[in-house]
C-alpha positions as CSV (number, residue, x, y, z in Angstrom):
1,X,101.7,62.2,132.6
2,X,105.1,64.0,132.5
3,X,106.1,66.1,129.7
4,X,109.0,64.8,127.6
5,X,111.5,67.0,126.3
6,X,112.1,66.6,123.0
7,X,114.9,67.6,120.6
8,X,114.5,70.4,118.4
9,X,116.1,69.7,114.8
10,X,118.9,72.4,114.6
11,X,121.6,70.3,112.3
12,X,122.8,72.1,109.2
13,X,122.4,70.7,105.8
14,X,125.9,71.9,104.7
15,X,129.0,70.5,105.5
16,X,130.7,74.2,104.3
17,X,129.0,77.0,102.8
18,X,130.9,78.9,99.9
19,X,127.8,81.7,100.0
20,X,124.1,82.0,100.4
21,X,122.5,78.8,99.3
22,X,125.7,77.5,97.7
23,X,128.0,75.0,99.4
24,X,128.8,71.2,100.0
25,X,125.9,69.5,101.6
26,X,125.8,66.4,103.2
27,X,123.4,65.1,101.0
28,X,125.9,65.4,97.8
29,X,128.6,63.4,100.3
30,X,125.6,61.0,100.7
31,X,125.5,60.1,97.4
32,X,129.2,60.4,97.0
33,X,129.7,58.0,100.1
34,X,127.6,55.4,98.3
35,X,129.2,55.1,95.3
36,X,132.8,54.9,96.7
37,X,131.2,51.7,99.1
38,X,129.9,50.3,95.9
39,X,133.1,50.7,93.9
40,X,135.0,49.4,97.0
41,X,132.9,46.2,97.0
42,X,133.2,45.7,93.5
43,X,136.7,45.5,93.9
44,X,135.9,42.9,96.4
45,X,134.0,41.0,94.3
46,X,136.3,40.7,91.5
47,X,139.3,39.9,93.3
48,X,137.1,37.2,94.8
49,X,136.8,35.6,91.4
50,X,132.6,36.7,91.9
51,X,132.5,39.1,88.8
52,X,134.5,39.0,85.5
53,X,134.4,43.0,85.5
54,X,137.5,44.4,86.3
55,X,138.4,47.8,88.2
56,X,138.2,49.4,85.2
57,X,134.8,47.8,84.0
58,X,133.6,48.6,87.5
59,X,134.4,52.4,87.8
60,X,132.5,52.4,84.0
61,X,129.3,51.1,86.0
62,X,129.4,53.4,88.3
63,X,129.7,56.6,86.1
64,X,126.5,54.4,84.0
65,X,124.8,54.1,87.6
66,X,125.3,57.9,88.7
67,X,124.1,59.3,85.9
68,X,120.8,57.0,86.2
69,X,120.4,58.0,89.8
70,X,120.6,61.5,89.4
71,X,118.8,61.9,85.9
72,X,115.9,59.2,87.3
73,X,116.1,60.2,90.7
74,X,115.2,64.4,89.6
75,X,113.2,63.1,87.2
76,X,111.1,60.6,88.9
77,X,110.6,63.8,91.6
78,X,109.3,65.8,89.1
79,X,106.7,63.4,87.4
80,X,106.0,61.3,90.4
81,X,105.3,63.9,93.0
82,X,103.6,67.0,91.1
83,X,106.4,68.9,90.2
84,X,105.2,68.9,86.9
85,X,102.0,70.5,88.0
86,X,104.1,73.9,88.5
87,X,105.4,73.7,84.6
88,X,103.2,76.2,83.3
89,X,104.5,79.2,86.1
90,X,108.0,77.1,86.1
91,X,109.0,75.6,82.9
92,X,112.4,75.1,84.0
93,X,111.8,73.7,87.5
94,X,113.2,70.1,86.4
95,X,116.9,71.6,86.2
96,X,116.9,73.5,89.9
97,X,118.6,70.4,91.3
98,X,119.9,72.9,94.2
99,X,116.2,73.3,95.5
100,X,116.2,69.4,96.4
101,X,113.8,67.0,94.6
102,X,115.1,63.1,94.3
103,X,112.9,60.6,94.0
104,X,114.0,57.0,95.1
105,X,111.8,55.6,92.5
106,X,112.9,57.7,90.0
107,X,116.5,56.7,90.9
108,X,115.3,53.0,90.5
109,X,114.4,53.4,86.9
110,X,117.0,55.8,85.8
111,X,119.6,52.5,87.4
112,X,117.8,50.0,85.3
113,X,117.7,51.9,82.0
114,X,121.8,52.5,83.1
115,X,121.9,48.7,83.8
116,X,120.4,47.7,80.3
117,X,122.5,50.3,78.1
118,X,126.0,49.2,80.2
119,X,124.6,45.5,79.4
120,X,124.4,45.8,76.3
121,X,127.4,48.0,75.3
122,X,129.8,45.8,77.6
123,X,128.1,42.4,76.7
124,X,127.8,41.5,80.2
125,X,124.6,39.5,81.8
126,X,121.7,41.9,82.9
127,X,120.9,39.7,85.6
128,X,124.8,39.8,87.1
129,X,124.5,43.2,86.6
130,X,121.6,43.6,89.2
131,X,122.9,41.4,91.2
132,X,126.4,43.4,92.0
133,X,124.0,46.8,92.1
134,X,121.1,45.6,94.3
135,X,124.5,43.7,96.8
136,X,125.4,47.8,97.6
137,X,122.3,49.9,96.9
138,X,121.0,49.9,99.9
139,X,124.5,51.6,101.3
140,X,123.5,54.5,99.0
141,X,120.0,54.5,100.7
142,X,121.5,54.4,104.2
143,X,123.1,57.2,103.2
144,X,121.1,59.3,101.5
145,X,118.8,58.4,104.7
146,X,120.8,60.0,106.5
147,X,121.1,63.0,105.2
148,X,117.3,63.3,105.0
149,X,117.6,63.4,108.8
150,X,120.3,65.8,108.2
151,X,118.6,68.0,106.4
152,X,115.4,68.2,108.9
153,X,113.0,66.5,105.1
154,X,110.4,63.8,105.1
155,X,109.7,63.7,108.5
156,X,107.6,61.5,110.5
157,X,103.6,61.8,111.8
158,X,103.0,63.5,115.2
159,X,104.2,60.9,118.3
160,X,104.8,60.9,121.7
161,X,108.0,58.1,121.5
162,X,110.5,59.6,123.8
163,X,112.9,59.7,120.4
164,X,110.6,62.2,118.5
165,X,111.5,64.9,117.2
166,X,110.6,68.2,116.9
167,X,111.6,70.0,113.1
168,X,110.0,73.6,114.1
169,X,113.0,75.0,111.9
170,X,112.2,72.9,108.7
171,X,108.3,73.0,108.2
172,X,107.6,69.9,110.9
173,X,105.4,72.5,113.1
174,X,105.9,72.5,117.0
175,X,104.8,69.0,117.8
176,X,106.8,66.1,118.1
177,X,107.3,63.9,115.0
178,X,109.0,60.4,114.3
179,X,112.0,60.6,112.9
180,X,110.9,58.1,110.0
181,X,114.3,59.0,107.9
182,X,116.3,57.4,110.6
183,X,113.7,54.3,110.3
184,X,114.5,54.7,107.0
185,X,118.0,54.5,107.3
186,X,118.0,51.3,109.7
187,X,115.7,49.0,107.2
188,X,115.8,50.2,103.9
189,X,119.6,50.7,104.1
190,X,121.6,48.7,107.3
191,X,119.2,45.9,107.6
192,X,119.1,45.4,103.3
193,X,122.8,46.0,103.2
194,X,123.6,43.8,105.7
195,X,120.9,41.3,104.0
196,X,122.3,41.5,100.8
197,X,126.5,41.0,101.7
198,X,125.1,37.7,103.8
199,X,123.7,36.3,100.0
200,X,126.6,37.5,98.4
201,X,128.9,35.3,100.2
202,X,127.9,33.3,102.3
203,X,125.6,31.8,99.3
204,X,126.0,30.6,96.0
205,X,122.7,32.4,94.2
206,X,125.3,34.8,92.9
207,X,126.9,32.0,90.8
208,X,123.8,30.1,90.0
209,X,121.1,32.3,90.0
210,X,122.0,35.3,88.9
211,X,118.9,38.3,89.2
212,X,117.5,36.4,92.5
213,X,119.5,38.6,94.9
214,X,118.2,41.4,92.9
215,X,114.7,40.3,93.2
216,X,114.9,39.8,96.1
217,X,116.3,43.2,97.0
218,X,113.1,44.7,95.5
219,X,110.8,43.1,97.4
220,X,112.9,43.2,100.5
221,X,113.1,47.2,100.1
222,X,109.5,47.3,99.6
223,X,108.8,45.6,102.5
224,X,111.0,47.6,104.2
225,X,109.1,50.9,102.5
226,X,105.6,50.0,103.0
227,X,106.3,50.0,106.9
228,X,108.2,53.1,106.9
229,X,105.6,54.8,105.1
230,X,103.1,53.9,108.7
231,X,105.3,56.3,110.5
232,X,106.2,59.3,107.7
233,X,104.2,62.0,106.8
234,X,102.7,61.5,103.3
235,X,104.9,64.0,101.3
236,X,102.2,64.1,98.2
237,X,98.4,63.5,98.1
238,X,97.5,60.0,98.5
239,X,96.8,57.7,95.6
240,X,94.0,54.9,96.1
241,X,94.0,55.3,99.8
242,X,97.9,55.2,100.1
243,X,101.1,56.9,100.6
244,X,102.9,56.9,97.2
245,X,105.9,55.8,98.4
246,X,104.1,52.5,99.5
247,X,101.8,52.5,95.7
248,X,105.3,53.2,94.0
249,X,106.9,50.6,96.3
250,X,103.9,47.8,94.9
251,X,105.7,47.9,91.1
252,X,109.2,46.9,92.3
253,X,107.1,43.9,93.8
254,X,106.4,42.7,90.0
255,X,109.9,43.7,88.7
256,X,111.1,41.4,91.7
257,X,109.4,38.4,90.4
258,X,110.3,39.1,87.0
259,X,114.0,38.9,87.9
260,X,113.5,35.8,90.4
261,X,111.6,33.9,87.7
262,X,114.2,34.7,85.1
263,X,117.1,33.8,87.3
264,X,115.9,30.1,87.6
265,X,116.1,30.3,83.6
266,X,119.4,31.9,83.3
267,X,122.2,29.5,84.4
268,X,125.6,30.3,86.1
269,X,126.7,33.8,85.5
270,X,130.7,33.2,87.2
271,X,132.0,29.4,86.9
272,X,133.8,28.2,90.0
């Protein structure tokens, strides 16, 4: 058989360094980059007459959603994936946010606990709510995928696809790996996003069942997770003979229902 020649993994995680470890990373512009889609489409949406929250309403949300993102996200990383397990020799490991650690799980409760406390504050439905966040998450995923690959993490298991890839230079080892992330990026994050804008308007389950596009999110992203996780290298120990990304990935399955179930209960959220 001939031997392929793979890429090595060479691509640096900063955009810019200011000094040593300190810089802008593309993984902070990921993040960035998903918010500004989601406050673009929001515009969108309310100039369409498909929310009652206005610009201003909608750049609130966003600073609600941030801060649930990157307080469950670091948090959800520290519980979910033994971090905590180092508290004793590290009691302040939680707050090193510049030694990487996000968890998309995490960043899927801190969003929901930001969804409920905005709901409640602004008197707006819950269930429109989730609807408008789960229509651009998966932009911020794409992203944030991305940068993974960018930053040489969560690589794939050893393969000999001619589109491995080799991340010597960021703990992968000399063989040939998959490079999951960018699997990663195609179906949690093009595939859902592209998903999600079809429902949004080309449907009218936005205006009559609100919290069914974000049901249907979940379950679409844990689809879209479970085979993902085939081709990535477990980044924990396994729990009950799987990855945790796919045993995580098994709960948003139940919140899914919950919010499809609801939404037949729920009644128009925008009147024509």
């Amino acid at each position: 058989m001939p031997i392929l020649a793979y890429w090595i993994h060479n691509l640096d995680p900063f955009v810019f360094r200011i000094g040593g470890s300190f810089g802008v990373r593309w993984y902070g512009l990921a993040y960035l980059a998903g918010f500004i889609v989601a406050g673009w489409l929001f515009r969108r949406y309310h100039r369409a007459g498909l929310t009652p929250l206005d610009p201003n309403a909608s750049l609130e949300l966003l600073l609600f959603l941030a801060a649930g993102v990157m307080i469950g996200g670091r948090v959800g990383s520290y519980l979910l994936y033994d971090g905590w397990t180092h508290f004793r020799e590290d009691p302040l490991g939680i707050f090193k946010v510049w030694e990487g650690g996000m968890a998309s799980h995490g960043g899927f409760v801190g969003v929901f606990v930001a969804g409920c406390w905005f709901a409640r504050t602004r008197r707006v439905s819950f269930f429109h709510l989730a609807d408008l966040v789960a229509s651009t998450a998966a932009a911020g995923l794409l992203f944030g995928r991305l940068a993974n690959f960018i930053n040489g993490e969560l690589w794939g298991k050893v393969a000999v696809v001619p589109w491995a890839v080799i991340f010597s230079r960021t703990g992968g080892g000399d063989l040939p790996r998959h490079p999951s992330q960018l699997y990663e990026a195609a179906l949690e994050g093009a595939l859902l996003l592209a998903f999600a804008q079809w429902r949004f308007w080309r449907t009218d389950v936005i205006r009559r069942q609100p919290g069914r596009l974000a049901g249907e999110f979940l379950i679409g992203y844990t689809l879209a997770r479970v085979v993902c996780e085939v081709f990535r290298e477990p980044d924990a120990s396994l729990l009950l003979g799987v990855s945790r990304g796919t045993f995580y990935s098994l709960f948003l399955v139940l919140g899914g229902i919950v919010l499809i179930a609801g939404s037949r209960r729920s009644g128009p959220a925008v009147e024509n």
